[in-house]
N, C-alpha and C positions, 0 to 999 in steps of 0.2 A: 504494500500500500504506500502513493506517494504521500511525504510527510513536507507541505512546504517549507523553505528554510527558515521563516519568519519565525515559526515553531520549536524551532531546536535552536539557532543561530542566537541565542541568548545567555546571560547567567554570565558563571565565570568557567572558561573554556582553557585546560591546558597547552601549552605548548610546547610537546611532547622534546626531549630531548634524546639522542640516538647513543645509544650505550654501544661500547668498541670493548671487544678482550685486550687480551695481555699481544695480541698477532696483528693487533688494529683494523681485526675483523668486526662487522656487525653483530652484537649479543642479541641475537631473536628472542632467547627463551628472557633475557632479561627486559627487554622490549615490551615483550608481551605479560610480562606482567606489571610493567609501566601501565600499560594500556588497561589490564585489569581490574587494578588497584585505583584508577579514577569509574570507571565503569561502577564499579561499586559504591565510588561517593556519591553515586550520582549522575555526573554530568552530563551535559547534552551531545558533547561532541568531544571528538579530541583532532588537534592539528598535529600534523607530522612534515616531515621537511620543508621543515619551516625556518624562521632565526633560532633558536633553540636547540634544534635539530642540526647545526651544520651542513644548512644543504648545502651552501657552495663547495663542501668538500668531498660529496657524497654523487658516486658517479647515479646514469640513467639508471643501469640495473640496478644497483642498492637503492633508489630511491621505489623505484617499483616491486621490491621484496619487500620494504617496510611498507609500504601501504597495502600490501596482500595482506601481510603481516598482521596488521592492523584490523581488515578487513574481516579476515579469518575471524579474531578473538572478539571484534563489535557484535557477531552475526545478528547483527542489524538492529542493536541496543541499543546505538548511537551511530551517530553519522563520522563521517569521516572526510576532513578537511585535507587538503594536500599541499603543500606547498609546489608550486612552476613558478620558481625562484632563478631569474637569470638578467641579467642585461642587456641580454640577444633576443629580439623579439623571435630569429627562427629556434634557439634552442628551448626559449620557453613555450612556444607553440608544442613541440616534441613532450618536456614535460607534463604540458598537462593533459596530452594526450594517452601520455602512457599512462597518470594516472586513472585518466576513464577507463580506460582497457584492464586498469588493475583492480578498480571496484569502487573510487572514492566516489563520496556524493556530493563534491565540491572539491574545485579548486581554490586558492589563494596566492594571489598575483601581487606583487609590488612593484613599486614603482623603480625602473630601473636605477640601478647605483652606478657611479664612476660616469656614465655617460653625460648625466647631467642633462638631458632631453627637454625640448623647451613643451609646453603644454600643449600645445598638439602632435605632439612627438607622441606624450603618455597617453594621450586621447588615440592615437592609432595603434599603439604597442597592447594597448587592452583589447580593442575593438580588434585587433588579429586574434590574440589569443582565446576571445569568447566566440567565433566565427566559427576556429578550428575547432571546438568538441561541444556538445552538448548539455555540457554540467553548469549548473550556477557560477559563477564569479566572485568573489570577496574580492575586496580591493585592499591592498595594505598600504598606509601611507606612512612612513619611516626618516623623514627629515633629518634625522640624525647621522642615518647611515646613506644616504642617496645623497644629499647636500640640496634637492631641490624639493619642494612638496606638491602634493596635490592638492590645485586651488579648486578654490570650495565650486566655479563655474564650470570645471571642468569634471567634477564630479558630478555636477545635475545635468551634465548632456551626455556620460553616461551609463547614468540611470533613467533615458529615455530608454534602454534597453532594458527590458526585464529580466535579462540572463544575469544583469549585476544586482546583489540581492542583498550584500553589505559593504561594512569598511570597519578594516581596520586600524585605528588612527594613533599611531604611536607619537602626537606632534606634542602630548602633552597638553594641549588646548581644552581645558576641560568645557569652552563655553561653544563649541562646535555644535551637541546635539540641538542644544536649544537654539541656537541661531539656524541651523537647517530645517527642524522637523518642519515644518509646516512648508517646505519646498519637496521635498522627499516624497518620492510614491507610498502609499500604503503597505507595509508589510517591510520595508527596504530597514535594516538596523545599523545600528553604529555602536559597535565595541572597542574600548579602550585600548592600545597595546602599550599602554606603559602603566605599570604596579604602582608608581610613585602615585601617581595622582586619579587612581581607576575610580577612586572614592569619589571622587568631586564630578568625575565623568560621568557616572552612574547616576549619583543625587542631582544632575542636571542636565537628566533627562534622556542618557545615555542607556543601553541593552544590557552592557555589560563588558568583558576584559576577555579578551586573549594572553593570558596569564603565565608568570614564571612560576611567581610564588604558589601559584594555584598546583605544582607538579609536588610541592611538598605537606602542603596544608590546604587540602580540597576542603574538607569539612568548613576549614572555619570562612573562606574563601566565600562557601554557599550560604553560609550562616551570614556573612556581610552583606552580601545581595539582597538575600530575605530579608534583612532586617528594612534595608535600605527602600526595599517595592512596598514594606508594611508601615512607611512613613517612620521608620524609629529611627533617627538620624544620629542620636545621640550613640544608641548601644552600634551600630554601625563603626560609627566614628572612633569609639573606645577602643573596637578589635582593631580596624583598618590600624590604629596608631602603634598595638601593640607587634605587628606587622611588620613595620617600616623599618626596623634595624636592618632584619632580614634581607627585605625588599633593596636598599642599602646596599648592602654587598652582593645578592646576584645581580644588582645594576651595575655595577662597579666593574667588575668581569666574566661578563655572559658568553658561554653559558657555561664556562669551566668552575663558577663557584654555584651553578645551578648545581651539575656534577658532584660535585664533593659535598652540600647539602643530601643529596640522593643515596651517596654515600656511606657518609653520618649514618642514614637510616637502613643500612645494609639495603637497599636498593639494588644498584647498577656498582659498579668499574667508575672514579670520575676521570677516567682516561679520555683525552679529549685526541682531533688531528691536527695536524699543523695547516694553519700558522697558530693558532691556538692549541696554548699548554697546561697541564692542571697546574694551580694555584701553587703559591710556595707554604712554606712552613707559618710565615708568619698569616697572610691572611686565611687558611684553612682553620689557623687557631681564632680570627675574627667572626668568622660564618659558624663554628659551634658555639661562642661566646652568641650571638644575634638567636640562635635555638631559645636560649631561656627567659626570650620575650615572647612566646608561643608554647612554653614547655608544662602551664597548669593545665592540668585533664581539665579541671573543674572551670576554666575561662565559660566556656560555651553557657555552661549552663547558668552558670551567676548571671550572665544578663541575658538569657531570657530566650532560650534557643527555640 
């Protein structure tokens, strides 16, 4: 049964990071219980090579094992977000092709990086990539890492298409949703991609986060959402803040101290690939110190789960 994305495309949405052995091969069985263990908490969806995921460093095949990967362990619990992550409008056509062919029920496109493309550059580099396959579209807008963003006019021409069906907005702009909804088609969402400020994104007006933090701490992740759609801004605000150390240092260096977080909690290997390297001694010992702002069982419940 189709489930529209408007449906699931919300809340707070991991973004899945790709665990490597000791050979700097893909950990599948560890993967898959990445993929598990949010299925459990809950969530609507999960992303995979994505920023989190090092896909620039993950060839076509390993991209298309992990979203089978993926695929397999959802059987159809939750949807499956893919990243066609490239600078090449022909190589990200490719990706997100062989995602359809692999099972995802969405791709997740960014704005290219390095090239710096002036806005109708990014207006045809999407409009290629949503031509080539039949899957919905998420848009990522990433400022930080691209050096250019997507302006807000070029995002409403589009979502004249209905194949684009979100965005996700890592500019940090928490006053985005409410200065767009009322231009935005019905059903079309807007999720946060940065942890620092998802809070302010959400309580104005935003769906929700494409999240780091949310790979270590689902529960309480879902618990700030809730609080936040049931008008309690306050008990929201309390966790969101007790968060933030955290939040902190996998901002700092992503997604190798997401890794070693992961770690911590016998998870995954936080073996990352190059050009990214796991964490040193000294900030591995700041990201277990940032643990015991999220480390009482009983948080959730004192206000009001």
């Amino acid at each position: 049964m189709f489930i529209p994305p408007s449906a699931w495309f919300t809340g707070f949405i991991p973004d899945l990071p790709t665990p490597f052995d000791s050979a700097d091969a893909i950990d599948l069985k560890a993967f898959a219980a990445l993929c598990e263990r949010q299925i459990a908490a809950g969530v609507p969806a999960l992303v995979v090579c994505e920023t989190a995921g090092e896909a620039p460093t993950l060839s076509p095949a390993e991209q298309a094992l992990i979203i089978r990967t993926a695929v397999d362990v959802a059987r159809g619990r939750v949807r499956i977000i893919a990243g066609a992550v490239s600078n090449s409008t022909g190589h990200a056509i490719e990706l997100a092709r062989r995602a359809e062919a692999a099972g995802a029920d969405a791709v997740m496109s960014v704005v290219p990086a390095y090239n710096k493309p002036m806005q109708e550059g990014m207006l045809a580099h999407f409009r290629a990539i949503a031509g080539a396959i039949g899957l919905p579209v998420i848009l990522h807008d990433a400022p930080s890492r691209t050096l250019r963003p997507l302006a807000d006019e070029t995002l409403l021409r589009l979502v004249e298409s209905r194949q684009f069906v979100g965005l996700r907005d890592a500019s940090g702009d928490i006053t985005r949703p409410m200065r767009l909804s009322r231009r935005l088609p019905a059903g079309f969402r807007c999720l946060s991609g940065d942890d620092t400020t998802a809070f302010g994104f959400i309580a104005d007006g935003g769906d929700g986060a494409i999240s780091e933090v949310a790979n270590v701490a689902p529960d309480l992740c879902r618990t700030i959402f809730s609080h936040v759609r049931q008008g309690r801004l306050q008990s929201a605000r309390y966790l969101h803040k007790r968060l933030i150390p955290l939040i902190a240092c996998l901002g700092k260096e992503s997604p190798a101290a997401l890794k070693c977080a992961l770690g911590v909690l016998g998870l995954m290997s936080p073996a990352t690939r190059l050009p990214i390297v796991p964490l040193d001694a000294a900030a591995q010992r700041e990201v277990v110190r940032a643990f015991a702002a999220i480390a009482d069982e009983e948080l959730i419940d004192r206000v009001g789960a």
